[in-house]
C-alpha positions as CSV (number, residue, x, y, z in Angstrom):
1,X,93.0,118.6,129.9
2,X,90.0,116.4,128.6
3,X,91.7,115.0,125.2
4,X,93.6,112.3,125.0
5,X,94.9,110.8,122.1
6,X,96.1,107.4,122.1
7,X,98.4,107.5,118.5
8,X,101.9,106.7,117.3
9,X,104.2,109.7,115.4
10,X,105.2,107.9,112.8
11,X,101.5,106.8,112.0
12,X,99.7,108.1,108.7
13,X,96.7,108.1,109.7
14,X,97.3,109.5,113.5
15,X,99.2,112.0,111.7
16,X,96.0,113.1,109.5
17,X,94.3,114.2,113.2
18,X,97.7,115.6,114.6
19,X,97.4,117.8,111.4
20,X,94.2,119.1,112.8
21,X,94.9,119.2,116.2
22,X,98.1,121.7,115.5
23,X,96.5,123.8,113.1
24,X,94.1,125.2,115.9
25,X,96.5,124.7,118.6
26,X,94.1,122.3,120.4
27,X,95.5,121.0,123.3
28,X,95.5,117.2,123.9
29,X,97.5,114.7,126.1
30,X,99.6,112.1,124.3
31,X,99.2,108.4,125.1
32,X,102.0,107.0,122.7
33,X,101.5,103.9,121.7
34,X,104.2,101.8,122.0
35,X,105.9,98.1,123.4
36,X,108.1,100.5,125.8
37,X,104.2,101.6,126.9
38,X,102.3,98.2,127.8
39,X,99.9,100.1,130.1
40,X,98.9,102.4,127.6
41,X,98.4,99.0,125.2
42,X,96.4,97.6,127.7
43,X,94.5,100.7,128.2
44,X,94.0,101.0,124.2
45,X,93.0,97.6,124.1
46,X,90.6,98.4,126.6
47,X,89.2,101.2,125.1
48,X,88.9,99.9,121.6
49,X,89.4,95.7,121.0
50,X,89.5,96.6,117.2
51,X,92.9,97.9,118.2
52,X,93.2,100.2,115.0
53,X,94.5,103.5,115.9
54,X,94.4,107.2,116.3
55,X,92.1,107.3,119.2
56,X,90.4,110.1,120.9
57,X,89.0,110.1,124.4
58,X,87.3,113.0,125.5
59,X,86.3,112.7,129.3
60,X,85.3,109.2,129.1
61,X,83.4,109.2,125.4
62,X,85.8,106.9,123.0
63,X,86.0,108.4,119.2
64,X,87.6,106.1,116.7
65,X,88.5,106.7,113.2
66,X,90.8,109.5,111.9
67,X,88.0,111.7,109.7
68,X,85.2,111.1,112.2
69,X,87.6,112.4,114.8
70,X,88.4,115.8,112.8
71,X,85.0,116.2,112.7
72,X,84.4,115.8,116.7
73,X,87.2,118.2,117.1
74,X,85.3,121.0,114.4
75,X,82.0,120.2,116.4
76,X,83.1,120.5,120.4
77,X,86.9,121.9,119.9
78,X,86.4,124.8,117.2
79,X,89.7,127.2,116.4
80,X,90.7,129.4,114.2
81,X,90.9,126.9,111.0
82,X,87.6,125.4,109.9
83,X,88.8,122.2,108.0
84,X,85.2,121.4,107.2
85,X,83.3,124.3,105.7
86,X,80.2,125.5,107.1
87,X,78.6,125.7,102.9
88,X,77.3,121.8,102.8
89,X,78.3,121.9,99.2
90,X,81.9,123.0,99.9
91,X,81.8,120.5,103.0
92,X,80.8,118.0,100.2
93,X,83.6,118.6,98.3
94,X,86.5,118.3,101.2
95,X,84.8,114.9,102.3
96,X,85.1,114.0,98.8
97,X,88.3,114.6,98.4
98,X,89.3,113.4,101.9
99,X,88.0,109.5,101.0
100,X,89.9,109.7,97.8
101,X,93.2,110.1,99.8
102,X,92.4,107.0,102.6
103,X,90.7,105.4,99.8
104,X,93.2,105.6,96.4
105,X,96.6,106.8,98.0
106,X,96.7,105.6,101.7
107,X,95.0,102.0,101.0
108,X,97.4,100.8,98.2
109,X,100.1,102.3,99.9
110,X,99.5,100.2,102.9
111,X,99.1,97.6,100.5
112,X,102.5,97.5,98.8
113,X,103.8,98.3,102.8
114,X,101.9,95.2,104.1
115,X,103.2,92.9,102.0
116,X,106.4,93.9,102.3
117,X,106.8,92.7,106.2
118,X,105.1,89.5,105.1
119,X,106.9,85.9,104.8
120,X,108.3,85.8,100.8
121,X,106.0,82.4,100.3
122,X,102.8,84.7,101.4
123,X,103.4,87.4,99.3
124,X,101.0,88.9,97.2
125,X,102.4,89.9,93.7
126,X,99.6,90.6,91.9
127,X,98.1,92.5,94.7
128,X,101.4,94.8,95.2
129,X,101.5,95.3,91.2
130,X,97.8,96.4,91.4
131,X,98.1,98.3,94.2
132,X,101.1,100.4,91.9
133,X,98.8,100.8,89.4
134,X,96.3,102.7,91.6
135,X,98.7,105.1,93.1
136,X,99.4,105.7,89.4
137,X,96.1,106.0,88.2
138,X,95.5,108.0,91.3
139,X,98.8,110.6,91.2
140,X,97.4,111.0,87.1
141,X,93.9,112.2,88.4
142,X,95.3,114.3,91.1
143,X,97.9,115.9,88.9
144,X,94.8,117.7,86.8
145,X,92.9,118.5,89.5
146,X,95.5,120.3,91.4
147,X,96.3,122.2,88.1
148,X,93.6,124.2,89.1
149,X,93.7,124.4,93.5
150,X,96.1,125.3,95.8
151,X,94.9,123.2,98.8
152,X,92.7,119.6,97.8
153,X,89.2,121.4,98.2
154,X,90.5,124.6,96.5
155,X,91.9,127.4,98.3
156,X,91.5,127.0,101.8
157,X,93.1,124.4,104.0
158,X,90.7,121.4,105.1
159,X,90.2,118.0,106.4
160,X,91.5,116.8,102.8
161,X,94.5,118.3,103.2
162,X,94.7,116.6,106.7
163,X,94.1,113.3,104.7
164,X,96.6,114.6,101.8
165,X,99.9,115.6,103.6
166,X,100.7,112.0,105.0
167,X,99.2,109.9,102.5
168,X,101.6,111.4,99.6
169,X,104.2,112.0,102.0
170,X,104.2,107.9,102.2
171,X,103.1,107.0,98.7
172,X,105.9,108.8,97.8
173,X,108.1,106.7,99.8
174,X,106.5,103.8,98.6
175,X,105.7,104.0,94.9
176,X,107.6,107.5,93.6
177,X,105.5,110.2,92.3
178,X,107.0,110.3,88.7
179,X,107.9,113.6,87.4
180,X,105.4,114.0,84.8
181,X,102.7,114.7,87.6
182,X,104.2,118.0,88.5
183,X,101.3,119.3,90.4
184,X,100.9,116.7,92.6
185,X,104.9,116.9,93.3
186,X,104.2,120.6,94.3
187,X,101.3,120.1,96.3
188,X,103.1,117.7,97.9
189,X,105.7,120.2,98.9
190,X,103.2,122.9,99.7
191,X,102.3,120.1,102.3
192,X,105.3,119.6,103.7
193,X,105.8,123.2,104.4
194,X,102.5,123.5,106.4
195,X,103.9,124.3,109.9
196,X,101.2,121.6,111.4
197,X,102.6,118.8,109.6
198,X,105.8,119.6,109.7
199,X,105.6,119.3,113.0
200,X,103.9,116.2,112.8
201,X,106.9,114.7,110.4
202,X,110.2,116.0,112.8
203,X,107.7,114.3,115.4
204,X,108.6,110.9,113.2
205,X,111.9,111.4,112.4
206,X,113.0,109.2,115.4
207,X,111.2,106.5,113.7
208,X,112.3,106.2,110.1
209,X,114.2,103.3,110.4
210,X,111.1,101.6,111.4
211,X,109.7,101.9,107.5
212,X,110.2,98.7,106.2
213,X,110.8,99.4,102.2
214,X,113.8,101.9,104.2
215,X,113.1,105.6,104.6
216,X,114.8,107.7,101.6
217,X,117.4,110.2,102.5
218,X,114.6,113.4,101.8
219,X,111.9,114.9,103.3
């Protein structure tokens, strides 16, 4: 086994390449990261002193960010699902829509997460409340473009979708997708009933109690 993936379950973003390494059935070895792990800390550090995980190793070549890591696995790992189309146009639009997920939903998510573990005194209030407002303005957006898709590029499953499934999964958590954006709460359970990311959430289940704004009793 050349891949190994130095990621923790209960990580959005390590989630987003799980997504991708389930749906083609890639094999991989897990390095968890973890304080019960300090060798595979010290080896992560190692590897990458930005220290920002998921990270891919494939026999001795280091690959660090979640979407450029997708993209390694389409170009040397190739399966049955192509998560980045072939059409540069199509491919155009999953990229698109895969930075407005890290960008729009996953950042201000973080955000509002963040701030939460910080000290009251260095709290950021007008941050968090911005931060709200983008999810909003972002779940209002996303609610009439998924009027008209199944998946976030259209009808086939991609790298957007990788990006998607934890990104709402968390926002939701975080800042509660209102009812009025009916689409987006049905994509979001489309999502959740992909058998790769289920997987990838009973993987974090063991680690709920970790979220810091406390894990709702769903999902």
């Amino acid at each position: 086994m050349t891949l190994k993936l130095y990621a923790h379950p209960f990580s959005s973003y390590c989630q987003k390449v799980l997504i991708a390494l389930y749906e083609n059935g890639t094999p991989f070895e897990w390095r968890t990261l973890s304080p019960d792990n300090p060798q595979v800390l010290e080896e992560f550090a190692a590897l990458w002193p930005i220290r920002r995980f998921p990270l891919l190793v494939d026999e001795g070549r280091t690959v660090t960010e979640s979407t450029i890591i997708i993209e390694y696995l389409g170009l040397h790992y190739p399966g049955p699902v192509t998560l980045i189309p072939d059409d540069r146009r199509a491919a155009l639009e999953v990229r698109e829509m895969d930075r407005f997920f890290d960008l729009y939903v996953s950042t201000p998510q973080q955000k509002i997460v963040f701030d939460s573990l910080r000290p009251e005194a260095e709290r950021d209030a007008r941050g968090v409340a911005d931060a709200r407002h983008m999810l909003d303005t972002a779940y209002s957006w996303l609610d009439r473009t998924m009027a008209r898709r199944t998946w976030a590029a259209g009808e086939h499953f991609s790298l957007a979708d990788c990006a998607a499934a934890p990104a709402l999964f968390y926002a939701d958590w975080t800042h509660r997708i209102g009812a009025a954006f009916e689409h987006v709460i049905a994509y979001r359970q489309r999502l959740l009933a992909r058998p790769s990311f289920a997987r990838a959430v009973d993987e974090a289940r063991p680690y709920r109690p970790l979220f810091p704004l406390g894990a709702p009793q769903r999902d």
